[in-house]
C-alpha positions as CSV (number, residue, x, y, z in Angstrom):
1,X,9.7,-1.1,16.1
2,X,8.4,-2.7,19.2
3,X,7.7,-6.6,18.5
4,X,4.3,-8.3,18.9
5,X,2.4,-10.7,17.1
6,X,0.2,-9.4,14.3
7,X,-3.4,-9.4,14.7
8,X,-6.5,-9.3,12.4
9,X,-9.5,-6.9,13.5
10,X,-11.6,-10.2,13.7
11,X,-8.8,-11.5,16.0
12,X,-9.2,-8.0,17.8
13,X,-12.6,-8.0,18.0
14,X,-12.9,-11.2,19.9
15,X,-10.6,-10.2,22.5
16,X,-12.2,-7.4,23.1
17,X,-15.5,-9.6,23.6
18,X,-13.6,-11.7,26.0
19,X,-13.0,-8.4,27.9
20,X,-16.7,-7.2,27.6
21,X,-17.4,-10.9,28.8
22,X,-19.8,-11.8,25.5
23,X,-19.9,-15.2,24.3
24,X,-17.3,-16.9,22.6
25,X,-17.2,-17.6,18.6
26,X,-19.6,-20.4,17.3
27,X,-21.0,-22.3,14.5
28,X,-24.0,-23.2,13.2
29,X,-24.9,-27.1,13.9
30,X,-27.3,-27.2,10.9
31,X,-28.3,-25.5,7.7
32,X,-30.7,-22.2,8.3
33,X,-31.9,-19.9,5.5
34,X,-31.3,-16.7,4.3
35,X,-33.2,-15.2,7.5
36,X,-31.8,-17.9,10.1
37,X,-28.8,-19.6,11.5
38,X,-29.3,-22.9,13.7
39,X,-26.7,-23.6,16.1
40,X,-28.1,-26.4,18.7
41,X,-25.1,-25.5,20.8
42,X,-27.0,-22.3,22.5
43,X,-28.1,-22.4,25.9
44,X,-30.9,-19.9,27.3
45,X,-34.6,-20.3,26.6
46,X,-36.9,-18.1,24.3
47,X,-36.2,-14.6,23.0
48,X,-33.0,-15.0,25.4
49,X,-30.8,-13.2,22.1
50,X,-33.3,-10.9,20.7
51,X,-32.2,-7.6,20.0
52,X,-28.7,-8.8,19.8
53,X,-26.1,-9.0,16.7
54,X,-24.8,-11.7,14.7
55,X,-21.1,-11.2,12.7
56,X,-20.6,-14.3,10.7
57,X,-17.5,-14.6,10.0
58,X,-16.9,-17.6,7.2
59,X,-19.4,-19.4,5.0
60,X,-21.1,-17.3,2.2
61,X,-22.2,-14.5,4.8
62,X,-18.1,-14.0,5.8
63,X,-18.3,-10.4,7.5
64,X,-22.1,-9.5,7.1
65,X,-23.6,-8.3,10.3
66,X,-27.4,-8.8,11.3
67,X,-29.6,-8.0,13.8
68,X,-31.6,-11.0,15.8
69,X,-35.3,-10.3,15.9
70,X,-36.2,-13.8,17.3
71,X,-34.7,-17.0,19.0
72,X,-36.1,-20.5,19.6
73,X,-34.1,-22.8,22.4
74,X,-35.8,-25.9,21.3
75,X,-34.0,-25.6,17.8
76,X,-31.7,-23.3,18.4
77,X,-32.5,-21.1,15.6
78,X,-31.5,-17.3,15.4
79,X,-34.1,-15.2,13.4
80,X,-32.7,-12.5,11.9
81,X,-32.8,-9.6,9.9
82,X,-32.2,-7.9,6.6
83,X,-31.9,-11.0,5.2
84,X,-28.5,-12.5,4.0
85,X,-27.1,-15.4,2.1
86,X,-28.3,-18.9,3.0
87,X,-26.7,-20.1,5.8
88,X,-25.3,-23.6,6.1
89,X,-23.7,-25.9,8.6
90,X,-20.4,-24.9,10.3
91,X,-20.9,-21.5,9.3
92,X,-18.8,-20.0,12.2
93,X,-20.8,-16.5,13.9
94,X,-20.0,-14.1,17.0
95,X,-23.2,-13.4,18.7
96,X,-22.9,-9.7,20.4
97,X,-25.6,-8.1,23.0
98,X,-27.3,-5.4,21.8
99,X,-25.5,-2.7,24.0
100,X,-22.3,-3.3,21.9
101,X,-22.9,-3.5,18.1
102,X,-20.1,-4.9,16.0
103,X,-19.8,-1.8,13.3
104,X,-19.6,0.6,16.3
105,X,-16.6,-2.0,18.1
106,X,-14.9,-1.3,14.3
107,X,-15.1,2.3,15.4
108,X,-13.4,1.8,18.4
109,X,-10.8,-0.4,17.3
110,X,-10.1,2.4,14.8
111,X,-10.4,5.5,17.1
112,X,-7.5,3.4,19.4
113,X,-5.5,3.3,16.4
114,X,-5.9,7.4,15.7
115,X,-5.7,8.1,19.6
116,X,-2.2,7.3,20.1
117,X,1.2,9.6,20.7
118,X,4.1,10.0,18.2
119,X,5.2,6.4,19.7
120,X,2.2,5.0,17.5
121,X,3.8,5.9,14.2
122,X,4.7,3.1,12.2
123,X,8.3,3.2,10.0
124,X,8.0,3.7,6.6
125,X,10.6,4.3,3.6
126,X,10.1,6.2,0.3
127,X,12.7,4.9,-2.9
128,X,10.3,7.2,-5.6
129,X,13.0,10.2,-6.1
130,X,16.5,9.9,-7.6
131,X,19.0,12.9,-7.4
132,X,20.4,14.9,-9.8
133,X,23.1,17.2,-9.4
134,X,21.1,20.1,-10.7
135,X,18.1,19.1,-9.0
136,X,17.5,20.5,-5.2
137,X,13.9,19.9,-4.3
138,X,12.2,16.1,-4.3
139,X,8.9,15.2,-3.7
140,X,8.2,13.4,0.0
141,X,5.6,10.8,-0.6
142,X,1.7,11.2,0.3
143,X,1.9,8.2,3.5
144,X,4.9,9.9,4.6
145,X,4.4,12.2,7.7
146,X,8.1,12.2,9.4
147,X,11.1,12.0,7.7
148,X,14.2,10.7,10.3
149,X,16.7,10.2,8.0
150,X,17.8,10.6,4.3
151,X,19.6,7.6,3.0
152,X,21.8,7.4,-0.9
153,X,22.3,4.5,-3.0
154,X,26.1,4.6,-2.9
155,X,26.3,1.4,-4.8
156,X,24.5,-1.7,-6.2
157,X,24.9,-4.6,-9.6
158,X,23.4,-3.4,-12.3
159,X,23.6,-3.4,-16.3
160,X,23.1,-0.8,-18.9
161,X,20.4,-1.8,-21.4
162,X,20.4,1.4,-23.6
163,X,21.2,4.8,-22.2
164,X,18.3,5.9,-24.4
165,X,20.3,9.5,-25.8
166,X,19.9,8.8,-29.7
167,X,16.9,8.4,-31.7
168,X,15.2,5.1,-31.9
169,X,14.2,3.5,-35.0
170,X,10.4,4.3,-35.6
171,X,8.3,0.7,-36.2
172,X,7.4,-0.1,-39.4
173,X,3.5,0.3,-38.2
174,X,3.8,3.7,-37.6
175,X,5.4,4.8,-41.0
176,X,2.4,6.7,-42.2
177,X,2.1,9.8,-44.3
178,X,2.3,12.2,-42.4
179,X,4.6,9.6,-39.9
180,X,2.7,8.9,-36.6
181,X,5.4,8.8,-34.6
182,X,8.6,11.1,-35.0
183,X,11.6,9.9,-32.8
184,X,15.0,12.3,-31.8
185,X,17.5,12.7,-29.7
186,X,16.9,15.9,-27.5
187,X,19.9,17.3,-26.0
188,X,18.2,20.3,-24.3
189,X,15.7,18.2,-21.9
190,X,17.3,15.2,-20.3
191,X,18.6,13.3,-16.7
192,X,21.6,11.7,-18.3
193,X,24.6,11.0,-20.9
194,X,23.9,14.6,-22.2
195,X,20.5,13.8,-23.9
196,X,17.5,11.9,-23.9
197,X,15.2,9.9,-26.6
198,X,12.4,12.0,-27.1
199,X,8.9,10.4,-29.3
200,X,6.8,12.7,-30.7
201,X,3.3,10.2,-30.6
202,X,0.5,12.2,-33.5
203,X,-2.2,9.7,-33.6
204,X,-0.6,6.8,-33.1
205,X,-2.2,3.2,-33.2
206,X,-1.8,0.4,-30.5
207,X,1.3,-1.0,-31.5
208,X,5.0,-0.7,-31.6
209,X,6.2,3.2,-31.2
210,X,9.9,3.1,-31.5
211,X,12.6,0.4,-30.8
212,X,16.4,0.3,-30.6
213,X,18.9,-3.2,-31.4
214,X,20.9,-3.0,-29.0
215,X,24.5,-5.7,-28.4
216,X,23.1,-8.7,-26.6
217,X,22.7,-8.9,-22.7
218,X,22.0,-11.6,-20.4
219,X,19.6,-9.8,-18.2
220,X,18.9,-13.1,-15.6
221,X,20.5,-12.1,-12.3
222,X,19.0,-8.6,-11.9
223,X,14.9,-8.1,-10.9
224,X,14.0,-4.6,-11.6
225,X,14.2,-2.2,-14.4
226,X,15.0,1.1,-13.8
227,X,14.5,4.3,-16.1
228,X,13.6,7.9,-16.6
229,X,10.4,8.8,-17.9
230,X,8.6,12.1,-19.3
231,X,5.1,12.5,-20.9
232,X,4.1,16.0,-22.6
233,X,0.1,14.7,-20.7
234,X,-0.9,13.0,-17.4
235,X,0.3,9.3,-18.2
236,X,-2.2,6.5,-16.8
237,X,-0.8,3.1,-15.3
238,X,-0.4,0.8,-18.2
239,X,-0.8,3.1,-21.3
240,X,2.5,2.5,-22.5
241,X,5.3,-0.5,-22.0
242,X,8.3,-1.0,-22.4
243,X,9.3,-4.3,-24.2
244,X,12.6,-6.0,-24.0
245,X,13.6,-8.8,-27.0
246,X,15.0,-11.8,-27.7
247,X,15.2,-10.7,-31.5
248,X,15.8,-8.2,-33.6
249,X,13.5,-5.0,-33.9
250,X,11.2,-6.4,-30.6
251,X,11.0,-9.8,-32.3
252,X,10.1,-12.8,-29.6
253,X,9.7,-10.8,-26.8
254,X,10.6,-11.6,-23.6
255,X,9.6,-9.0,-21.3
256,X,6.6,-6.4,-21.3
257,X,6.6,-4.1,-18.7
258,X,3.9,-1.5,-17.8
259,X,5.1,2.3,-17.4
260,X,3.7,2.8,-13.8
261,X,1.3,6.8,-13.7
262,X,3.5,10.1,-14.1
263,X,2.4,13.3,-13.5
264,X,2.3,15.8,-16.8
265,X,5.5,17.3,-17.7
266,X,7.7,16.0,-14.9
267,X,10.9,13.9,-15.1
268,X,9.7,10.4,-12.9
269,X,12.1,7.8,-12.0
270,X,10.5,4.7,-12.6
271,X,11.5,1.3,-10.7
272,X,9.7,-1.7,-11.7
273,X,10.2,-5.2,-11.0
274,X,10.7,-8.0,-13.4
275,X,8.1,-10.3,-14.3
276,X,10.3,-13.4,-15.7
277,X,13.9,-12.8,-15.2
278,X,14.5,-16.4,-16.3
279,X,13.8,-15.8,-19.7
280,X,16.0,-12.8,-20.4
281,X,19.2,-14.7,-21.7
282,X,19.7,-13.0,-24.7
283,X,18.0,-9.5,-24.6
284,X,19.0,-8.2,-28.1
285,X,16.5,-4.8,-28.4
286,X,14.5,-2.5,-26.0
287,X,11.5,-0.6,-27.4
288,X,8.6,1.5,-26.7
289,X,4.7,0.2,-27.4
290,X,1.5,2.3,-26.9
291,X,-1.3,0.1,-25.6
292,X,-4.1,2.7,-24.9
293,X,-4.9,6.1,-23.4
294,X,-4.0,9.6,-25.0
295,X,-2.2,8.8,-28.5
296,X,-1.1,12.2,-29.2
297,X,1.7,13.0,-26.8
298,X,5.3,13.7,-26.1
299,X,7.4,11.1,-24.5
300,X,10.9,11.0,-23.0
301,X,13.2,8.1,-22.0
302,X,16.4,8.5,-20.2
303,X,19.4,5.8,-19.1
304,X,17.1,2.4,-18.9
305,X,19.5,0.0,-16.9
306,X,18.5,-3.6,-14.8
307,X,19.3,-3.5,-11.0
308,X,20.2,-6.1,-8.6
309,X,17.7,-4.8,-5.5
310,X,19.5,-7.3,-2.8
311,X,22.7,-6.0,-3.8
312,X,22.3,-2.2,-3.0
313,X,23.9,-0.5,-0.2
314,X,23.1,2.9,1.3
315,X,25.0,5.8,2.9
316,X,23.4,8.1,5.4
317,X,22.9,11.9,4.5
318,X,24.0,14.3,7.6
319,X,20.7,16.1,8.9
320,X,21.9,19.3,8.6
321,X,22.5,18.4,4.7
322,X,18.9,18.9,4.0
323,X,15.4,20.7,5.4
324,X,11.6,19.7,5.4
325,X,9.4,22.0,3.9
326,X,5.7,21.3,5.7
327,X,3.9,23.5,3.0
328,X,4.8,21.7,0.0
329,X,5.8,18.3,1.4
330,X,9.3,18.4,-0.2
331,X,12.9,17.4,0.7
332,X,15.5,20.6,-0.1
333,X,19.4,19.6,-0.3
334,X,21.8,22.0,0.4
335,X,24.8,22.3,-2.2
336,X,27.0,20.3,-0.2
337,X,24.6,17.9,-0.1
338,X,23.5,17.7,-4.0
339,X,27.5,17.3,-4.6
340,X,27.7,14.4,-2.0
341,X,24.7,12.4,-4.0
342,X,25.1,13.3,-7.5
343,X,23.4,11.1,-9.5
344,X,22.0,8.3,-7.3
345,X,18.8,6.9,-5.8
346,X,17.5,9.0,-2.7
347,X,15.8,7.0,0.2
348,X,13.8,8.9,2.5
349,X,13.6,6.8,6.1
350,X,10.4,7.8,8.2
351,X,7.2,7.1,9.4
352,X,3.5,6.7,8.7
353,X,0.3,6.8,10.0
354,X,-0.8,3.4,11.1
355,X,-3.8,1.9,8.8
356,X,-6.8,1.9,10.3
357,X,-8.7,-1.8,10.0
358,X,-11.4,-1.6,7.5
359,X,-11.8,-5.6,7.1
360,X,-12.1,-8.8,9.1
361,X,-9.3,-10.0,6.9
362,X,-7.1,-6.4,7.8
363,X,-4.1,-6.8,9.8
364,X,-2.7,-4.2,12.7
365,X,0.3,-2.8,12.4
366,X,0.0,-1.5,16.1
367,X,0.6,-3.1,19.0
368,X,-3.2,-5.4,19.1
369,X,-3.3,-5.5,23.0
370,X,-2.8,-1.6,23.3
371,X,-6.1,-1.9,20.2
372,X,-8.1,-4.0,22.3
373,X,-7.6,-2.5,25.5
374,X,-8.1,0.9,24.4
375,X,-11.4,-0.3,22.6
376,X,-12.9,-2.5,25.5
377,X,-12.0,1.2,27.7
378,X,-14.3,3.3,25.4
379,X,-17.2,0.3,24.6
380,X,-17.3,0.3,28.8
381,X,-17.3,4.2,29.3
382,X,-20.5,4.2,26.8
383,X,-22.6,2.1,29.3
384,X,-21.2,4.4,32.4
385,X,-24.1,6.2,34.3
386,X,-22.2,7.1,37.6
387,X,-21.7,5.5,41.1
388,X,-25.7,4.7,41.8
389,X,-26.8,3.8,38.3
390,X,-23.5,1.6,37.1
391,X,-24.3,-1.7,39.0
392,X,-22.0,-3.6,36.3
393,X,-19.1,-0.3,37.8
394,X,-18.7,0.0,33.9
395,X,-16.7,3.1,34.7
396,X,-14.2,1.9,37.5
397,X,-14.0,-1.1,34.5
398,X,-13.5,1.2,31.8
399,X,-10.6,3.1,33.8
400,X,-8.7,-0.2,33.7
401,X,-8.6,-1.2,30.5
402,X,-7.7,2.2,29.8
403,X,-4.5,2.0,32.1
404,X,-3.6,-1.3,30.4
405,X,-3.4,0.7,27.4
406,X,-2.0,3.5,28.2
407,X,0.7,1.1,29.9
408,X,0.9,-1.1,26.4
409,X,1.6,2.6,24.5
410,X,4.7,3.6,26.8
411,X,6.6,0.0,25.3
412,X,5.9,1.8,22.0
413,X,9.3,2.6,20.5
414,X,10.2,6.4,20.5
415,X,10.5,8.1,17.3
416,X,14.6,8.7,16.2
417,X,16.5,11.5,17.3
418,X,16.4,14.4,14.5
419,X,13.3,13.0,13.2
420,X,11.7,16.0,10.9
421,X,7.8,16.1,10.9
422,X,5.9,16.7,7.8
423,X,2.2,16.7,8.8
């Protein structure tokens, strides 16, 4: 990726206003009102800004834009409207003419983000899937629209917590008549060690489901936990969590972790960081608790282990090992290639749309020059009326800052050799 220095869309903005010579940034010199801002700093007589645009951009106004309908040089008081927040001293401001409003700059800015070549794509990598042997197809992430390479964990330091193959121990809370919760081992759906631990969730209250003891583990070196997971419904962010203990049967525990969204009836590999490492000296039982959401459901957990991320390393998957499919936005391994992996984490290496800058605060993950230049082109061409009615030769301007960025795109890294588009 080429290197420059990241900019926010207020940073952006003001170049481009040094380009469309407005005036520079401000602040106000005294407190106003909810329909003014003072700043005794202004020079030009009466009326001088009306019709132009205010962007404050701190204070209790930070990124509301107004429209002047009056101005006084002997205070130096803007009149504006709707009305805002009260306005106080050293609130900062950009004033704008009226020919260039702020929200349609934003446009611009964004429209030189869309406009751009393949060169404009930003890299991006995808660590959701994990193969399995008997597994071909894998799901290329939303974000993702070019996949250049297809990488495998080949190996990393990491520790077994439970594989999660034999029935858990149901909690004591959930021993009702009929049982709320029924917990076995199913041998017939599962992504490792020949079976999986499968809860059968009828009713169930917000408490413990199931748990396992397990011999104890010093957990303090590694900072994600890693597991399969399977719900019988769409599962929601936060629903259930996986608890990790310091005692027997989840007592003192150390670790609650939520079970990130799953899609119905599909095996997910879920990777989620550690909250507080530290404290997991003496992990002695892993369990399941339902916190909210459907209660009546089936669940699946598969080979729950603790990874070292830093420590991974990755081989490369030959190209011809594998094929996009446009249509359905999926990865497809050959059989060569599903025998290479086995059973390891996939990353997919690519690129993604860049963002486009919907905040003051947002930061561009192009090139801001090539932004700015692009943006100043198209704010020019708008005011362009031809050789005899373009005294400020808006055009012949606009035709510049164009070529600056056309110039500023061609430093744009190209995309990698064998690079496979998806959208």
């Amino acid at each position: 990726m080429a290197a420059f220095q990241s900019r926010t869309r207020e940073q952006i903005r003001r170049s481009i206003a040094a380009n469309l010579d407005q005036s520079p940034a401000s602040s106000a010199t005294g407190t106003g009102s909810s329909t003014t801002i003072v700043d005794a700093s202004t020079i030009g007589g009466d009326d001088e800004y009306n019709g132009g645009w205010i962007v404050f951009t701190s204070g209790a106004n930070d990124g509301v834009i107004r429209r002047v309908t009056d101005y006084a040089s002997s205070t130096g008081t803007f009149t504006f409207k709707p009305a805002a927040g009260s306005t106080s001293s050293d609130d900062s401001y950009e004033y704008w003419r009226s020919e260039y409003p702020p929200e349609r700059i934003h446009e611009f800015i964004n429209q030189a983000i869309i406009q751009r070549t393949p060169r404009g794509l930003v890299s991006d990598e995808d660590e959701s899937n994990h193969a399995h042997v008997l597994d071909s197809r894998y799901d290329i992430q939303t974000a993702m629209v070019a996949v250049s390479a297809l990488d495998y964990r080949s190996s990393f330091a990491g520790k077994k917590v439970d594989e999660a193959s034999t029935a858990w121990t149901v909690s004591l809370l959930q021993e009702d008549s009929p049982p709320a919760v029924t917990i076995v081992a199913d041998s017939e759906d599962n992504k490792a060690f020949g079976s999986s631990t499968r809860m059968y969730l009828s009713g169930v209250s917000a408490a413990t489901v199931g748990y396992k003891d397990i011999s104890s583990l010093d957990l303090r070196r590694y900072d994600t936990l890693e597991f399969w997971f399977k719900s019988s419904v769409t599962h929601t962010a936060g629903d259930l969590t996986i608890v990790l203990g310091e005692g027997s049967t989840l007592a003192t525990p150390r670790e609650t972790i939520d079970i990130p969204a799953a899609t119905a009836r599909t095996w997910t590999y879920m990777r989620v960081s550690l909250a507080n490492p530290e404290l997991l000296s003496a992990i002695v039982s892993v369990g399941l608790k339902f916190v909210t959401g459907t209660s009546t459901r089936y669940i699946w957990i598969n080979d729950i282990k603790v990874v070292d991320s830093e420590s991974a390393t990755y081989a490369r998957m030959w190209g011809g090992n594998y094929r996009v499919d446009r249509e359905s936005r999926k990865i497809f391994l050959t059989e060569a290639a599903r025998r290479e992996i086995g059973y390891k984490l996939i990353r997919l290496v690519g690129y993604k749309l860049p963002a486009l800058l919907s905040s003051d605060s947002t930061t561009a993950e192009l090139d801001p020059d090539l932004i700015a230049a692009r943006a100043t082109s198209r704010a020019l061409f708008t005011l362009a009326r031809g050789r005899t009615t373009d005294p400020d030769d808006n055009d012949r301007r606009a035709a510049f800052f164009e070529a600056i960025a056309a110039q500023a795109e061609r430093s744009l890294p190209a995309i990698r050799p064998g690079t496979k588009m998806v959208d």
